[in-house]
C-alpha positions in Angstrom: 8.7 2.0 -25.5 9.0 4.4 -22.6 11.1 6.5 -24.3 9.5 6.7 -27.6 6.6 8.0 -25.9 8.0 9.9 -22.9 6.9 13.6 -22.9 3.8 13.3 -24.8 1.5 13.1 -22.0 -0.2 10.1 -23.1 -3.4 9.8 -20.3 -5.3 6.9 -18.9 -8.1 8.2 -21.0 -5.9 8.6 -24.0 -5.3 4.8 -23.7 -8.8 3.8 -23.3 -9.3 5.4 -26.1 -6.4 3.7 -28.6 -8.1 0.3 -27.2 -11.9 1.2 -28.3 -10.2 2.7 -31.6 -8.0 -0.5 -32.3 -11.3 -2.7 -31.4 -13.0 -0.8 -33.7 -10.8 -1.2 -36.5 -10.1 -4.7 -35.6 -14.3 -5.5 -36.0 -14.1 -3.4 -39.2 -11.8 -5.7 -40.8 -13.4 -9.1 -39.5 -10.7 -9.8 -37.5 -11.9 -13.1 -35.4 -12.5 -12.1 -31.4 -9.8 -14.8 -30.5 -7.2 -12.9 -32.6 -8.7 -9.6 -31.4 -8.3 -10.5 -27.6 -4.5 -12.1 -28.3 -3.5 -8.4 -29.8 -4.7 -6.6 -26.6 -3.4 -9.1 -24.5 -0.2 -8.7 -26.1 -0.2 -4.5 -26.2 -1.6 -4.2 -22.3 1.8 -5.1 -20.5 3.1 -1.6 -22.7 0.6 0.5 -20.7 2.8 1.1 -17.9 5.8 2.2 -20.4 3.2 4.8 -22.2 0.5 5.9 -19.9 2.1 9.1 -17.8 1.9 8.8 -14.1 0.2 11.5 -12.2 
């Protein structure tokens, strides 16, 4: 994961903005909250291996 997105300068801001984008989607297609909250659970722990360090 690091390396797939090493270089691109991905920002704390950029994230928070994949994770209101993927909720959106997510409550577009009626996907349940329980399922919604497993997916970010699951994708947070990558934050670290995307997000560039300052």
């Amino acid at each position: 994961m690091k390396t797939a997105h090493e270089g691109l300068g991905i920002s704390e801001s950029d994230w928070n903005r994949f994770v209101e984008l993927t909720k959106e989607t997510l409550n577009k297609f009626k996907v349940p909250p329980k399922e919604q909250q497993e997916f970010l659970q699951a994708v947070a722990p990558l934050k670290d291996l995307i997000v560039k360090k300052k």
